[in-house]
C-alpha positions as CSV (number, residue, x, y, z in Angstrom):
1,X,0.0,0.0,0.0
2,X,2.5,2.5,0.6
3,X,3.7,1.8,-2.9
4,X,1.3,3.3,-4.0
5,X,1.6,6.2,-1.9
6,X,4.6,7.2,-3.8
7,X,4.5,10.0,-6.2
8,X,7.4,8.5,-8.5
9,X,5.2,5.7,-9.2
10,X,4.2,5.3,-13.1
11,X,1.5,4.6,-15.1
12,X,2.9,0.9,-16.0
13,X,4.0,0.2,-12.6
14,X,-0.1,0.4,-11.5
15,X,-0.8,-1.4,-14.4
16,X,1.6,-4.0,-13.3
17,X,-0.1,-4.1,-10.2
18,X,-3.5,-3.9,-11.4
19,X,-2.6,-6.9,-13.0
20,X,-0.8,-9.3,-10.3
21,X,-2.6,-12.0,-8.8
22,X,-0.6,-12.4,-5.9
23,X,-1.6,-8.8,-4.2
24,X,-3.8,-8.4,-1.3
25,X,-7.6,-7.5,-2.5
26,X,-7.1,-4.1,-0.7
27,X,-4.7,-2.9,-3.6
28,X,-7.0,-3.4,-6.1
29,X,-9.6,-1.5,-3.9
30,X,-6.8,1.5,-3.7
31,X,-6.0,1.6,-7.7
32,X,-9.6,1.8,-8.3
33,X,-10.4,4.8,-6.0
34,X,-7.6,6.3,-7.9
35,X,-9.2,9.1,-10.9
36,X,-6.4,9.2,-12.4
37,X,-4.8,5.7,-12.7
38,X,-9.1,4.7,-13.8
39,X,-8.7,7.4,-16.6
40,X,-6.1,4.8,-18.6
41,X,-7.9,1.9,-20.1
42,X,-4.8,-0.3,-19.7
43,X,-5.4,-0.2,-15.8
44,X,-9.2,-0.7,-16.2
45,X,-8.2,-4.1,-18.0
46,X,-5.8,-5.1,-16.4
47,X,-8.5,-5.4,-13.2
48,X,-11.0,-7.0,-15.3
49,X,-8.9,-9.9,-16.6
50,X,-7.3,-10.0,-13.1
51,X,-9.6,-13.3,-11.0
52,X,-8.1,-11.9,-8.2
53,X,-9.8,-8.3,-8.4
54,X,-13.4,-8.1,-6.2
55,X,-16.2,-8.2,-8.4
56,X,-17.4,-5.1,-7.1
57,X,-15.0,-3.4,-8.7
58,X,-14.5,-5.2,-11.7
59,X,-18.5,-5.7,-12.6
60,X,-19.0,-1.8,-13.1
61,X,-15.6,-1.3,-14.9
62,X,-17.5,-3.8,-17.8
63,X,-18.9,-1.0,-19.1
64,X,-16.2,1.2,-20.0
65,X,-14.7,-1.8,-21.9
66,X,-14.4,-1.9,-25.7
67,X,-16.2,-4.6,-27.7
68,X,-12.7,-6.6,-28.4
69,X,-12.0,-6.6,-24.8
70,X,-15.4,-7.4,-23.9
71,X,-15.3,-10.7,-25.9
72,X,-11.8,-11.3,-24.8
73,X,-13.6,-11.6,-21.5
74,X,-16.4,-13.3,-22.1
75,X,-14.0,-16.1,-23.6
76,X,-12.0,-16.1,-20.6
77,X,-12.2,-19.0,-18.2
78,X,-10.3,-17.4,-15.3
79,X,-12.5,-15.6,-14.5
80,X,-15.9,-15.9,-12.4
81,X,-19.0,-16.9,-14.8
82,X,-21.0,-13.4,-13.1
83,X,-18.4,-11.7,-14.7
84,X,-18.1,-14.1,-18.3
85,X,-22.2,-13.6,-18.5
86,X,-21.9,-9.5,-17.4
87,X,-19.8,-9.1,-20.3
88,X,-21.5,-11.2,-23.2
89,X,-24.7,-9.4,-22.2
90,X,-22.9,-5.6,-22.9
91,X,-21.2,-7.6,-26.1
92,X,-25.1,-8.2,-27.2
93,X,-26.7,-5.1,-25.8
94,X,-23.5,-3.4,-28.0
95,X,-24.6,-5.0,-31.7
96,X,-28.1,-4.0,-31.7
């Protein structure tokens, strides 16, 4: 956490992170409160693909997802099925 903290700390570093499975679940929590580390779409998928990342943050993040990466999730078997079906719902909500 007090990684994090740090001002020195780059965009690919929380995208690095956003994206470990090892972390604790409280890191995830603290790089989505962030504005400005949620403005980059990199970080955003990175905690979508992660299996590790709560589902309360990674079920509203679905929706700022582009088709490809939607599919990419919906094909993805890591992940929980609420999340799979979330995301081939917005992928058939998205072709109409």
């Amino acid at each position: 956490v007090a990684v994090l903290k740090s001002r020195s700390l780059s965009i690919n570093e929380v995208e690095s992170f956003a994206a470990m499975r090892n972390l604790d679940e409280e890191i995830y929590r603290r790089i989505a409160a962030s504005r400005d580390w949620m403005r980059k779409p990199a970080v955003i998928l990175a905690l979508v693909r992660n299996p590790r990342s709560p589902l309360d943050i990674s079920l509203p993040l679905l929706k700022r997802l582009s088709v490809r990466d939607l599919r990419a999730v919906f094909r993805d078997r890591n992940l929980a099925p609420v999340l799979r079906t979330s995301a081939r719902k917005l992928l058939v909500l998205r072709r109409r």
